[in-house]
C-alpha positions in Angstrom: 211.9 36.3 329.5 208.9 36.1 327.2 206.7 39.6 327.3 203.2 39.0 327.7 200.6 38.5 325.1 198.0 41.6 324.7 195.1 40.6 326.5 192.4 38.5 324.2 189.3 40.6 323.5 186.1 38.4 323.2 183.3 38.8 320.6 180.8 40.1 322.9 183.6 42.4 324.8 183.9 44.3 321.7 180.7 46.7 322.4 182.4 48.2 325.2 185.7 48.9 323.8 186.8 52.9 322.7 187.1 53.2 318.7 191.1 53.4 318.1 191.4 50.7 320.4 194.0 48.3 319.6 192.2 44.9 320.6 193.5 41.1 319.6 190.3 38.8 318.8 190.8 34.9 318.4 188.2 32.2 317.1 187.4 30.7 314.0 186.8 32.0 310.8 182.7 31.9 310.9 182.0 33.5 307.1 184.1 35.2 304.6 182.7 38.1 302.0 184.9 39.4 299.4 183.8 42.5 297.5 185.5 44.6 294.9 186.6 47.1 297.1 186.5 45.8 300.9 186.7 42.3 302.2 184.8 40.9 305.3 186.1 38.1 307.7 182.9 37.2 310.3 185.3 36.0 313.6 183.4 33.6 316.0 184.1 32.7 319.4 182.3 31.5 322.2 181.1 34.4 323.2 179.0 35.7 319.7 180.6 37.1 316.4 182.7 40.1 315.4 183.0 41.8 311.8 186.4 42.6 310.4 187.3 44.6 307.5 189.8 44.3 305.1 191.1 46.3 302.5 192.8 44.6 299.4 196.3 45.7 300.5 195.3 43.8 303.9 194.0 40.6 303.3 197.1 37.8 304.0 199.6 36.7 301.0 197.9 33.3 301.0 194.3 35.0 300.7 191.5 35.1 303.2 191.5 32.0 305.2 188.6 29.7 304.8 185.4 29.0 307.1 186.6 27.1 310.3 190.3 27.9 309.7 191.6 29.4 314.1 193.1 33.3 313.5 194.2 35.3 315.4 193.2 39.0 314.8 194.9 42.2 315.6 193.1 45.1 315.0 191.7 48.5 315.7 188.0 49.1 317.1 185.6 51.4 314.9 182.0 52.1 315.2 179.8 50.6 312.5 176.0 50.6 313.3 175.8 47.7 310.4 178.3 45.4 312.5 177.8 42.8 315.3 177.3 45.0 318.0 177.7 48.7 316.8 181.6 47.6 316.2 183.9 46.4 313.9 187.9 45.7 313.6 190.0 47.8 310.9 193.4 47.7 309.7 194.1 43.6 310.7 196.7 42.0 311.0 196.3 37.9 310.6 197.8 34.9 311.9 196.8 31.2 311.5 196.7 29.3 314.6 195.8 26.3 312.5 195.7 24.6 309.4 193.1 26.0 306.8 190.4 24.0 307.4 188.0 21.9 305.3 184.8 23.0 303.9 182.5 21.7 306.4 179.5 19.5 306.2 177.2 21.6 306.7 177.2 26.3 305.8 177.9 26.8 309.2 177.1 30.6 309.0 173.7 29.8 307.8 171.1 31.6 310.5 169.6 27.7 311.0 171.2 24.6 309.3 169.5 22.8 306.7 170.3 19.3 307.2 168.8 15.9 308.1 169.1 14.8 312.1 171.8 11.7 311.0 173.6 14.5 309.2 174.0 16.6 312.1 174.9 13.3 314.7 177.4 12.2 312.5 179.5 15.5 312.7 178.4 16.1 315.7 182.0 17.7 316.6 181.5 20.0 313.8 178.0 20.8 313.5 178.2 21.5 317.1 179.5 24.6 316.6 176.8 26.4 314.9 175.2 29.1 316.6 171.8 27.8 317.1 173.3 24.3 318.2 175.5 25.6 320.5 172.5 27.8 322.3 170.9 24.5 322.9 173.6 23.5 325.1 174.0 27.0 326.7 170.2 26.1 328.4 171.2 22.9 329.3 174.4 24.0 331.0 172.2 26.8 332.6 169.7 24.3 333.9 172.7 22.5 335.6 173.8 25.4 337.2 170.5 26.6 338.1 169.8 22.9 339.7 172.9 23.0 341.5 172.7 25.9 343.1 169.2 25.4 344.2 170.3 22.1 346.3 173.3 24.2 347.4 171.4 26.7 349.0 169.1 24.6 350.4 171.6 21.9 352.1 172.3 19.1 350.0 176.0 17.6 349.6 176.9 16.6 346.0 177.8 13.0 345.6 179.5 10.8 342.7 178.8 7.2 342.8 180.2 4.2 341.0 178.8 3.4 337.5 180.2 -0.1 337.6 178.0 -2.4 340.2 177.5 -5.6 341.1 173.5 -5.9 340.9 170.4 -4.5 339.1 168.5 -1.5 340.8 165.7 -1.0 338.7 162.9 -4.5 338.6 162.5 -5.3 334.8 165.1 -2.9 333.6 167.7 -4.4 330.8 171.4 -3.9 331.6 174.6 -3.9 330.0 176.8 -6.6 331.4 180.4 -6.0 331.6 183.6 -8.1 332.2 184.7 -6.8 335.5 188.4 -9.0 336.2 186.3 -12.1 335.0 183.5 -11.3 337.2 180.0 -10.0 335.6 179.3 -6.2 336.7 176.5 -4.0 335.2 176.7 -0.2 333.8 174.4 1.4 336.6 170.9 2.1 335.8 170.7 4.2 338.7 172.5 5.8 342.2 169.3 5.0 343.7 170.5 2.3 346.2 173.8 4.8 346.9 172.3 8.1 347.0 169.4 6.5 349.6 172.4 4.9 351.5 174.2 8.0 351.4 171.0 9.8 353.3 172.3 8.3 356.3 175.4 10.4 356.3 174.8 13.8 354.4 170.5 13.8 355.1 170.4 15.7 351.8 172.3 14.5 348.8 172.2 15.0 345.0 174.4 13.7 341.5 174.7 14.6 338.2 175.5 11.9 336.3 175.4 9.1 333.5 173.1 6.2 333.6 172.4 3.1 331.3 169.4 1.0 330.0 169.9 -1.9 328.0 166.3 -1.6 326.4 166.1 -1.7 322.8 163.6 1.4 322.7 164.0 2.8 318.9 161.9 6.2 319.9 162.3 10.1 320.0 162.0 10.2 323.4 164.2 7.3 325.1 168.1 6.9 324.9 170.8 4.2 325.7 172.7 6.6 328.2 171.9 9.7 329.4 172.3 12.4 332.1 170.0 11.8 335.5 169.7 14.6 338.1 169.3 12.6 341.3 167.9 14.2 344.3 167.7 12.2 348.0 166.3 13.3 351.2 165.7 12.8 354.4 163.4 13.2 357.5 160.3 14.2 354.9 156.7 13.3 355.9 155.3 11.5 352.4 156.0 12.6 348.7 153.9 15.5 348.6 157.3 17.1 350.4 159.8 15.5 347.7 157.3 17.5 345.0 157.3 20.0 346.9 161.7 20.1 346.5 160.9 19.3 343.0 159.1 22.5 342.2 161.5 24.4 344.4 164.0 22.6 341.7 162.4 23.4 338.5 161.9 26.5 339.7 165.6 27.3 339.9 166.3 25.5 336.8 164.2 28.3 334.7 165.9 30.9 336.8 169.3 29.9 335.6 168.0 29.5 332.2 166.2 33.3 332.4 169.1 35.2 333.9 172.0 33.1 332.2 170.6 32.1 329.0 168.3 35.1 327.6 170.6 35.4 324.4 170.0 31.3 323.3 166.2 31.6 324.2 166.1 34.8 322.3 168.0 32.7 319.1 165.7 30.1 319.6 163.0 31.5 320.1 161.8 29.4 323.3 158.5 29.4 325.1 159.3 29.3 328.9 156.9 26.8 330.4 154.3 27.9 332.6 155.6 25.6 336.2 153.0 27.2 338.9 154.3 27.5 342.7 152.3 24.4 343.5 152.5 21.8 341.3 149.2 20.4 340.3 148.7 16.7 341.5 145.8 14.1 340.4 145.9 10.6 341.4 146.3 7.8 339.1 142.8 6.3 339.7 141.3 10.0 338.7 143.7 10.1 335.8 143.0 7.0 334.2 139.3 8.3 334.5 140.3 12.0 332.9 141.8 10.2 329.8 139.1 7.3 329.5 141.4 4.0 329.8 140.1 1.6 332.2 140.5 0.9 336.3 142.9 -1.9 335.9 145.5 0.1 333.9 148.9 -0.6 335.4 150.5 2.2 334.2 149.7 5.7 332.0 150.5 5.4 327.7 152.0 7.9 326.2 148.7 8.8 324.7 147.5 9.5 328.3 150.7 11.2 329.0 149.6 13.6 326.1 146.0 13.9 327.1 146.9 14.7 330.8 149.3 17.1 329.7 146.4 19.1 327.5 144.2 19.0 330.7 146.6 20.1 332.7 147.2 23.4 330.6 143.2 24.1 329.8 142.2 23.7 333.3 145.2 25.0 335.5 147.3 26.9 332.8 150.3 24.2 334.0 153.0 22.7 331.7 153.5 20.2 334.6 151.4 18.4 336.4 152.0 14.9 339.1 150.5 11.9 338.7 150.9 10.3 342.2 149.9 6.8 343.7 150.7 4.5 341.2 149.9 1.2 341.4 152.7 -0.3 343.7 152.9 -3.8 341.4 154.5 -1.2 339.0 157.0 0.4 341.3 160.5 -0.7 342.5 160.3 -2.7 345.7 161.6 0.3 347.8 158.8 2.3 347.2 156.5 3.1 350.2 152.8 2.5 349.8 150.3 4.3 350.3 149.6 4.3 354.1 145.7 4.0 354.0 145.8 1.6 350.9 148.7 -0.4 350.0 147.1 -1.2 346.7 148.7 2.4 345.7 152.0 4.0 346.6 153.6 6.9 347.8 155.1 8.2 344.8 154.6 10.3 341.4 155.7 11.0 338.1 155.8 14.4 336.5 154.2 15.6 333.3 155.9 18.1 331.6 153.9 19.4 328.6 152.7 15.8 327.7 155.6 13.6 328.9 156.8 12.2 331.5 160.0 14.3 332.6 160.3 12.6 336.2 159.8 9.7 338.7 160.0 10.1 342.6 158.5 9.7 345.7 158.9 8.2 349.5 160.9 4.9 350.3 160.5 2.2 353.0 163.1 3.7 355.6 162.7 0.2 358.1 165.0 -2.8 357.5 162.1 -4.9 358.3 159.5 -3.6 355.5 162.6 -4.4 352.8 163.2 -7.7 354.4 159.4 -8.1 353.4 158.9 -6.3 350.3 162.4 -8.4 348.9 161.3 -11.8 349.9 157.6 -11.1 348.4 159.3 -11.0 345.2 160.5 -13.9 345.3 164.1 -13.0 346.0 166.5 -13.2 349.0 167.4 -10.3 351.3 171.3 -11.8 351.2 171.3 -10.6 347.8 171.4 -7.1 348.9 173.3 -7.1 351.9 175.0 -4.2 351.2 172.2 -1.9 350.8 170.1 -3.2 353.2 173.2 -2.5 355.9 172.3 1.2 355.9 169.0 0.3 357.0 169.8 -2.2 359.4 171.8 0.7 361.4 169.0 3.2 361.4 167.7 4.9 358.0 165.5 8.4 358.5 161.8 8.4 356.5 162.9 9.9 353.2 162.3 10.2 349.4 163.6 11.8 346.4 163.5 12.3 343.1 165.8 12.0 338.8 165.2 14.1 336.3 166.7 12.9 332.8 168.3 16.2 331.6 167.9 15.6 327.8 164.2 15.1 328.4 164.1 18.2 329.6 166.0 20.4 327.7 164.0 18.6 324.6 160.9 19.5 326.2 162.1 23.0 326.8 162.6 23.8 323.4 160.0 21.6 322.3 162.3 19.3 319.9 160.9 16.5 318.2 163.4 14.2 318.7 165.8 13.5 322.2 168.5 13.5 320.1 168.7 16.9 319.6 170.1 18.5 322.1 171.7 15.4 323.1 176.2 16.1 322.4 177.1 12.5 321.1 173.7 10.2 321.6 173.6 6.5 322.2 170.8 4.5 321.8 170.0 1.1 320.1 171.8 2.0 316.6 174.3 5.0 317.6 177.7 4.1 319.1 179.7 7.2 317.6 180.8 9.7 317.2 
């Protein structure tokens, strides 16, 4: 029978362990330094770096293996107050776990890495793995968590629905057709019609998942596919209480990010947003006023997105702020209007330091207002059978809310372009890696 390995010691376990220590590190190779006397082999893994030494009589037949080659390290702990943690590994013993790797693209051990956005796309698997990059993804995968658990505690199911349907969700929204056993299906642009169907069994239902617009936007800010966080909700009185979830949600989010990601803000250097307990709301008549564009405006520029954002912060020291009652000729046929004028609706979108980061608000819950709001545009309720058989057996008031991750995470950390802190983008020109 095989004897077990020695239990791995990560990077950031090192701290704790007793000099004399025997310990066995694994990762790649993140920098090498070769002096005239001592040698230095900089170990990554995912949890930070580690400092090696090597005398000459040490270093491996076939030399010091190159940036990126996988080792595995066994050594023993001393205290260094010039190494990674107070620590560092003497007396090594080596072993390749791979190949020796190329020289990659890009000085990967560089503090940031000096190289153009295609550069960094296109070896996207590689680039990935510098520090700074990686962090960017650490507050991302904290802001899932964060939003997760926020739901969870509060009583929502999480739900997966299918990608591949049979009809469009979103009015005016381009799709990408697919060849579904000779039939024509669509990429989803949205769970909306699922996760407000889905209300009717779980109340309180939310996804993470991968949605798809076919519209040829060549911008920093807009991508072919991307992550929505989808919340749904029932038995609410109007929006204000889906905001009100919203905060609670946002609020989590940057709680995740605080307690789990302090060392990737510290790396880079983030500005946590300023997201008061009570969101501040204006209505769309009183912000096309605020940013000068006129009455009949059916909908706020990015220019006005960026305006209201800057008033926002001057007069209520908020990073957000909701824009509610659009004009309803703007908004999906689900959305409920505005009860003392149907001219306006019952829904919002979020600013988040200048950009929108958010669309929600209350739906028609009655079978009868869709059968009316369908045929007023022009279309027949039979095409929607399927959704509009939740309704038809009883559908509670409610409302809800999608947040595009990337959008947020780019606003986070104030990025110039979506692309980012997006893993392996798609959008009008980018089909790999």
């Amino acid at each position: 029978m095989r004897s077990p390995d020695p239990a791995r010691t990560l990077a950031a376990q090192l701290a704790d362990a007793v000099p004399g220590q025997h310990v066995v590190l694994e990762g790649h190779v993140h920098r090498r330094r070769e002096l005239a006397k001592v040698s230095f082999l900089i170990l990554r893994d995912r949890t930070g770096l580690a400092q090696v030494v090597l005398r000459p009589d040490e270093i491996p037949a076939e030399g010091i293996p190159t940036e990126e080659t996988v080792v595995r390290i066994v050594g023993v702990v001393a205290a260094n107050a010039q190494a990674p943690g107070g620590v560092e590994v003497v007396s090594p013993v080596i072993e390749m776990l791979s190949e020796p790797a190329r020289t990659p693209i890009v000085e990967l051990w560089r503090p940031s890495l000096d190289a153009t956005l295609p550069t960094l796309l296109d070896h996207a698997a590689v680039t990935w793995r510098h520090p700074a990059q990686r962090a960017k993804w650490e507050l991302t995968a904290a802001s899932l968590r964060g939003f997760r658990r926020t739901l969870d505690a509060a009583g929502f199911t999480e739900i997966h629905t299918p990608k591949i349907v049979d009809t469009i969700t979103e009015s005016g929204a381009n799709v990408f057709p697919v060849d579904y056993f000779g039939k024509t299906a669509y990429l989803a642009q949205s769970p909306q019609f699922y996760k407000q169907q889905l209300v009717g069994v779980f109340e309180r239902v939310y996804e993470v998942g991968p949605v798809f617009r076919a519209e040829p936007h060549d911008t920093v800010r807009h991508l072919a596919e991307y992550r929505s966080l989808d919340v749904e909700f029932g038995f609410i009185r109007d929006h204000r209480d889906v905001l009100a979830q919203l905060g609670e949600v946002l609020g989590g989010m940057l709680d995740s990010i605080c307690s789990e990601g302090a060392g990737a803000l510290d790396l880079l250097d983030v500005a946590l947003p300023a997201i008061p307990e009570e969101i501040p709301v204006v209505h769309f008549r009183d912000a096309l006023r605020i940013v000068g564009a006129p009455d009949d405006e059916p909908d706020l520029a990015p220019a006005h997105e960026r305006a209201l954002g800057d008033w926002a912060r001057e007069r209520y020291g908020s990073d957000v702020l909701a824009v509610e009652g659009y004009p309803m000729r703007k908004r999906p046929f689900y959305t409920h209007p505005q009860p003392d004028d149907e001219r306006w609706s019952n829904s919002f979108d979020l600013l988040f330091r200048g950009l929108e980061l958010v669309t929600g608000g209350q739906r028609l819950h009655r079978h009868s207002d869709y059968v009316s709001a369908i045929e007023a545009r022009g279309e027949s309720p039979s095409a929607y059978a399927a959704y509009l058989d939740a309704f038809a057996h009883g559908m509670p008031p409610h409302g809800g809310f999608a947040i595009g991750l990337e959008r947020w995470v780019a606003r986070l950390l104030e990025a110039s372009n979506i692309r980012e802190v997006t893993l392996f983008p798609r959008d009008l020109h980018r089909l790999t890696p």
